[in-house]
C-alpha positions as CSV (number, residue, x, y, z in Angstrom):
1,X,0.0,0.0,0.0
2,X,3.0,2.5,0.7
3,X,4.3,2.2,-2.4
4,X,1.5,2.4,-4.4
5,X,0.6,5.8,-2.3
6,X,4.8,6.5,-2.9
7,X,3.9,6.1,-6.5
8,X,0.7,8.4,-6.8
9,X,2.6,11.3,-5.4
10,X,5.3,11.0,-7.6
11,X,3.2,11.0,-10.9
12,X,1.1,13.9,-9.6
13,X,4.8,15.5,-8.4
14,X,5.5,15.1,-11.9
15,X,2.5,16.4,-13.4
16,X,2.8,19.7,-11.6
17,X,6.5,20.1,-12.5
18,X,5.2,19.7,-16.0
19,X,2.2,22.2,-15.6
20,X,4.8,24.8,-13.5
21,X,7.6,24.6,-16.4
22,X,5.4,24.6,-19.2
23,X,5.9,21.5,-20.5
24,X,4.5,21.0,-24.0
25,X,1.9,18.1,-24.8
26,X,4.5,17.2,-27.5
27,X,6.9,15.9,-25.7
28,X,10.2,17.4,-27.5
29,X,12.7,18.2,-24.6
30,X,12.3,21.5,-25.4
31,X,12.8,24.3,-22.6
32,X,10.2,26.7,-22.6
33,X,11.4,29.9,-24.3
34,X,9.8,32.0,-21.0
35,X,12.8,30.3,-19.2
36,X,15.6,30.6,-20.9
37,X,15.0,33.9,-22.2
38,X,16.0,37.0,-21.1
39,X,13.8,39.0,-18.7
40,X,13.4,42.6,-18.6
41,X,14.4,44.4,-15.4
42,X,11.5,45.1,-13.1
43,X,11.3,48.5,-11.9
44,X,10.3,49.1,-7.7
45,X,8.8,52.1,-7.2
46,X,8.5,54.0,-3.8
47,X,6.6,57.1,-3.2
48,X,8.1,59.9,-0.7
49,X,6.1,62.5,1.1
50,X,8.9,65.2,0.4
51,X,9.7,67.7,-2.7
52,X,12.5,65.7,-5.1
53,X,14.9,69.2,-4.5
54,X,15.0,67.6,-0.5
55,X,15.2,63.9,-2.0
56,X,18.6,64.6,-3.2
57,X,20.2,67.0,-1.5
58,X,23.5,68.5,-3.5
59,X,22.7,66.0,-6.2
60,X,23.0,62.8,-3.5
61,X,20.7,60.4,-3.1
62,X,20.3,58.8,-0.1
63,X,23.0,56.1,1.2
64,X,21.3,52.9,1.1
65,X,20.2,54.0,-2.7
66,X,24.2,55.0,-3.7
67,X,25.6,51.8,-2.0
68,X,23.9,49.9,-4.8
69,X,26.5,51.5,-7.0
70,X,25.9,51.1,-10.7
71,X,24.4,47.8,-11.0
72,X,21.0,49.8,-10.8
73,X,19.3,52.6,-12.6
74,X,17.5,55.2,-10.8
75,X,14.9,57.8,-11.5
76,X,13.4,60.5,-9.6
77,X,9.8,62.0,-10.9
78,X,7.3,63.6,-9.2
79,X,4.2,61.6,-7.8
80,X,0.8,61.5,-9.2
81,X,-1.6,64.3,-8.2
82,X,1.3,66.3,-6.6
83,X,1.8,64.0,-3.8
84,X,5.5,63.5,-2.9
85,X,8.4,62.2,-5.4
86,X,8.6,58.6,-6.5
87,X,12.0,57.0,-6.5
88,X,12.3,53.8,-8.9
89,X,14.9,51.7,-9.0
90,X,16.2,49.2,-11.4
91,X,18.5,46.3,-12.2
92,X,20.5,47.5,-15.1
93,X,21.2,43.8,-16.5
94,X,17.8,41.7,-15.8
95,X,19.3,38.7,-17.4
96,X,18.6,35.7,-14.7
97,X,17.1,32.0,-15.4
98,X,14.7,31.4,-12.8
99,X,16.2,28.5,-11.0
100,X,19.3,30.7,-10.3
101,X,17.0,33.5,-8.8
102,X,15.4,30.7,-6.8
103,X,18.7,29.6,-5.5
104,X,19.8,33.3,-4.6
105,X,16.7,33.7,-3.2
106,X,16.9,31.3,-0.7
107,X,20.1,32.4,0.3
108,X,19.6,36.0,0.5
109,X,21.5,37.3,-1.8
110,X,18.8,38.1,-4.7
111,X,20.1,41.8,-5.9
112,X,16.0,42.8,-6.2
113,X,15.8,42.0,-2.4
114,X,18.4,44.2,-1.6
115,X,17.0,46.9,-4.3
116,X,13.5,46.5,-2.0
117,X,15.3,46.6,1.4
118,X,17.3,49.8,0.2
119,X,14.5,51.7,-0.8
120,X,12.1,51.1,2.1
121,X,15.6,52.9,4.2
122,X,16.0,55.6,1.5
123,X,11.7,56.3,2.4
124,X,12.3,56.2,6.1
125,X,15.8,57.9,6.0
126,X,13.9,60.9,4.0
127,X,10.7,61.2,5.3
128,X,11.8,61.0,9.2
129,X,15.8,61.1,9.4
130,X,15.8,57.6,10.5
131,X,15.5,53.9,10.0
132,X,13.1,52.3,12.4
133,X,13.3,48.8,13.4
134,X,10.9,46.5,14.6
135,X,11.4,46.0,18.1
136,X,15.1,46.8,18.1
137,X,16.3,46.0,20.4
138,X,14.3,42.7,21.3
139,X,12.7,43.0,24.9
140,X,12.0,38.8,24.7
141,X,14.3,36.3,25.3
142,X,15.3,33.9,22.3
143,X,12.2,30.9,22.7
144,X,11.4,28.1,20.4
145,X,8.3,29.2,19.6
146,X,9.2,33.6,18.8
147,X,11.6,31.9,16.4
148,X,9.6,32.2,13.4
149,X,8.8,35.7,14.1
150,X,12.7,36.9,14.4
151,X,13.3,35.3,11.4
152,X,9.9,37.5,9.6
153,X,11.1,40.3,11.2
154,X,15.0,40.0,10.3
155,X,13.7,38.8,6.3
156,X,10.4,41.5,6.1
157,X,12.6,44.0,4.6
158,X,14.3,42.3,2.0
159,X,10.3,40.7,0.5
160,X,6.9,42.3,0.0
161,X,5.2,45.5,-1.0
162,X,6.9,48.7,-0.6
């Protein structure tokens, strides 16, 4: 009985690889071309509540939006309806098969979590001098059980919505 059970889970294991990498009904070995092409940069947008003259003052952005160096492209414009600045920010060479951003991911060293993490800084840096942290420093002690909330807390700024 276990291995027919081991056996069901495997074909329908299968099946969903199949479905998730677009396998075609053909059968010909083929990669999908939405893999192995290239993918166009993806552009993370976050709106300030300050004038873009105070955004960069002296023609400086703020540090955690320099220390990505030139590996990004950065505009400033003005916000719809005359609300703030947005600041949008770039990977200049979006080139990246998905199982290598998977793999990166996981490790934390994806360059569009860093690009996230840096502008959520830049917002708070410019909007109220500072970078907040969550319950920095902790007031708990270490448990089993707050674990999975340290590691949300340590990881939240790196995934999400701006």
């Amino acid at each position: 009985m276990r291995w027919l059970v081991g056996g069901a889970a495997m074909v329908a294991g299968g099946l969903v690889a199949r479905r998730l990498l677009g396998g075609s009904a053909r059968g010909d070995g083929q990669w999908p071309q939405r893999l192995v092409g290239r993918r166009r940069p993806r552009w993370h947008v976050a709106t300030v509540n300050r004038p873009a003259d105070k955004i960069a003052v002296d023609g400086q952005l703020p540090e955690p939006l320099t220390g990505l160096g030139d590996a990004v492209e950065i505009q400033v414009r003005p916000a719809a309806g005359n609300r703030g600045t947005e600041i949008a920010v770039r990977l200049r060479d979006g080139a990246r098969l998905p199982a290598a951003q998977a793999v990166r991911r996981a490790m934390g060293r994806d360059p569009e979590q860093a690009i996230r993490a840096a502008l959520r800084e830049a917002k708070q840096l410019i909007e109220t001098s500072e970078v907040l942290h969550p319950d920095h420093p902790p007031t708990t002690e270490s448990t089993l059980l707050n674990k999975p909330l340290q590691l949300a807390t340590r990881h939240g700024r790196r995934e999400g919505r701006l």
